[in-house]
SERO-4910 file (N, C-alpha, C, O; in steps of 0.05 Angstrom, whole numbers):
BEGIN
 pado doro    nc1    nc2    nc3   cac1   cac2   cac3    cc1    cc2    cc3    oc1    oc2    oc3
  Unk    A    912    465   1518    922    466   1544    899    466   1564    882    483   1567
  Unk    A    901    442   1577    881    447   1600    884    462   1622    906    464   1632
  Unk    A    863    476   1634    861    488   1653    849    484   1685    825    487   1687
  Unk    A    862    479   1706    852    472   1724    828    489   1734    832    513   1737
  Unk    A    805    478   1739    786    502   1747    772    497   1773    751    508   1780
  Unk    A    788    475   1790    776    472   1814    785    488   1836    770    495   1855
  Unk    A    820    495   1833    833    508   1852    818    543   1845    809    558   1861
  Unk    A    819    546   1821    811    573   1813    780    576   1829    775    592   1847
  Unk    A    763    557   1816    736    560   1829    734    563   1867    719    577   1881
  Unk    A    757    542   1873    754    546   1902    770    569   1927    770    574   1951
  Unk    A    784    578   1902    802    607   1911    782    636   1914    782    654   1931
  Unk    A    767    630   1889    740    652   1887    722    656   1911    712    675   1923
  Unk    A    721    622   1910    693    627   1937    700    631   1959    682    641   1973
  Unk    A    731    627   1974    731    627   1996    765    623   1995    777    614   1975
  Unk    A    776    631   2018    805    629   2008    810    596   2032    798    586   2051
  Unk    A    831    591   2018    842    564   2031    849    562   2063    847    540   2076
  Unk    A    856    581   2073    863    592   2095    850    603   2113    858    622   2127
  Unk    A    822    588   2116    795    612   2129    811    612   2162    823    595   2176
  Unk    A    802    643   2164    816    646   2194    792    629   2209    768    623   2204
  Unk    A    819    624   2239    804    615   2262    788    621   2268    776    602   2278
  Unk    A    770    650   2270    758    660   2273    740    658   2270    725    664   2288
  Unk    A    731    649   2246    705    647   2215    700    611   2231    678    604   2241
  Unk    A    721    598   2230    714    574   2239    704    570   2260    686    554   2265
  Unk    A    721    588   2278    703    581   2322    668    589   2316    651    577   2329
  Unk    A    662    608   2300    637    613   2289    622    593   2286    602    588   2301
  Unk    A    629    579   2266    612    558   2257    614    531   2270    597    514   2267
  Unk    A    637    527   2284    629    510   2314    607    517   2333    588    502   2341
  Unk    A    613    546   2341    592    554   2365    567    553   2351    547    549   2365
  Unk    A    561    558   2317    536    558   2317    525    526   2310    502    521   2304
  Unk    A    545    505   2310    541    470   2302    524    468   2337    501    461   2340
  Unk    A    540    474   2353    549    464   2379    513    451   2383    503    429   2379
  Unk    A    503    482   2394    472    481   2400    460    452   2376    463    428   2381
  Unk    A    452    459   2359    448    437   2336    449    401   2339    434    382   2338
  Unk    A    479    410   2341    484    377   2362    475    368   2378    467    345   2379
  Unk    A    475    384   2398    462    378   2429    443    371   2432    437    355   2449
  Unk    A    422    387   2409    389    374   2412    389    346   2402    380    326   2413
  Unk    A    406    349   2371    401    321   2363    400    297   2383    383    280   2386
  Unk    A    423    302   2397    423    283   2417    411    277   2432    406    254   2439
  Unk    A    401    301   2443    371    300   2474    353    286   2443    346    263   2449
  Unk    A    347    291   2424    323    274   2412    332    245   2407    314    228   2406
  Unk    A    360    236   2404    358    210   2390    359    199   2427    348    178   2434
  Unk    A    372    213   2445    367    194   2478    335    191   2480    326    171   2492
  Unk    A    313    214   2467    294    204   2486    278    184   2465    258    171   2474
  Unk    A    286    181   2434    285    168   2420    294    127   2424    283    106   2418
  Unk    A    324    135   2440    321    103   2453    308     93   2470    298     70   2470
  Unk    A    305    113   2490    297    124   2520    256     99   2506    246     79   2515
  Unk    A    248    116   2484    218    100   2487    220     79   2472    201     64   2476
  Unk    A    237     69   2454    243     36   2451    247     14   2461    244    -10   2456
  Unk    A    261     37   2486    270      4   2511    246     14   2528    242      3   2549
  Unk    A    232     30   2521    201     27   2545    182     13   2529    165      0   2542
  Unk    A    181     12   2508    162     -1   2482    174    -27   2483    156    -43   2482
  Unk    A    204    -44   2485    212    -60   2480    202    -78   2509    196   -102   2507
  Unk    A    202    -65   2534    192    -77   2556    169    -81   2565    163    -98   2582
  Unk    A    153    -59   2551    113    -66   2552    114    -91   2540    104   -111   2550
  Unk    A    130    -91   2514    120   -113   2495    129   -136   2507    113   -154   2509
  Unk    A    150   -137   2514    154   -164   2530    145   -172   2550    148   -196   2556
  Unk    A    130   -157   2566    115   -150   2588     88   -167   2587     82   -184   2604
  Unk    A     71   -161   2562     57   -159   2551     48   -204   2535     30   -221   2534
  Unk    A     79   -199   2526     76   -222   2513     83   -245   2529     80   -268   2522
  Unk    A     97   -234   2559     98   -259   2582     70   -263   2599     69   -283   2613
  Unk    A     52   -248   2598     24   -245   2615      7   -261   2596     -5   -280   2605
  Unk    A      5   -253   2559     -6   -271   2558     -2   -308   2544    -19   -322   2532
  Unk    A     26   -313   2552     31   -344   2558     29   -354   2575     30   -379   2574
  Unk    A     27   -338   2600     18   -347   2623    -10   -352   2632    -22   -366   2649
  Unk    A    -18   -330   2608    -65   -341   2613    -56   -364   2597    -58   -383   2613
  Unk    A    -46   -375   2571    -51   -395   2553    -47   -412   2568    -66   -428   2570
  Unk    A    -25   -416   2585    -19   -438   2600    -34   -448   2618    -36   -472   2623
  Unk    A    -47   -426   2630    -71   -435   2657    -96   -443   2643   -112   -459   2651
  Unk    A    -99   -428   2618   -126   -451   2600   -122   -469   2587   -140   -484   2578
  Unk    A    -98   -471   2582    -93   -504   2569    -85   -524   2600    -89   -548   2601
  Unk    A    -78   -514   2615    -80   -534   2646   -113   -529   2650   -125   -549   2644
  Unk    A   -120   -520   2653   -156   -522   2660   -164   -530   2640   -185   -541   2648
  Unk    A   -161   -534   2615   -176   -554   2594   -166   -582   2601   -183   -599   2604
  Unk    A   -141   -588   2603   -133   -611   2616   -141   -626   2634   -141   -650   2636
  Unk    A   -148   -607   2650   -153   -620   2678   -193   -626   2682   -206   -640   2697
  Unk    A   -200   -609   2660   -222   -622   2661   -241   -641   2636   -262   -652   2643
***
């Protein structure tokens, strides 16, 4: 005869029914947790789109020298 041992195992550790109580706990202590994540992954985009705009910045200045030395090799 088999024996179920998952309901048994999970009746031991903790009952099925955890009060509201036990739970608003472990919200209020997620809450903080979350919040940073977030302030890190905003300032995390926050320097991609400043890195993504140097670089483009960057790579329109210098096609614009190539262009004025390939017109001045041209022209002379």
């Amino acid at each position: 005869m088999a024996v179920d041992t998952t309901n048994a195992n999970h009746s031991a550790r903790e009952p099925q029914d955890a009060s509201p109580q036990r739970k608003q706990i472990g919200v209020n202590a997620l809450k903080p947790i979350v919040h940073f994540q977030v302030s890190m992954l905003r300032m995390w985009t926050d320097s991609i789109a400043r890195f993504a705009g140097n670089y483009e910045k960057a790579l329109q200045e210098t096609a614009t020298t190539v262009e004025e030395q390939t017109d001045k090799q041209r022209a002379a």
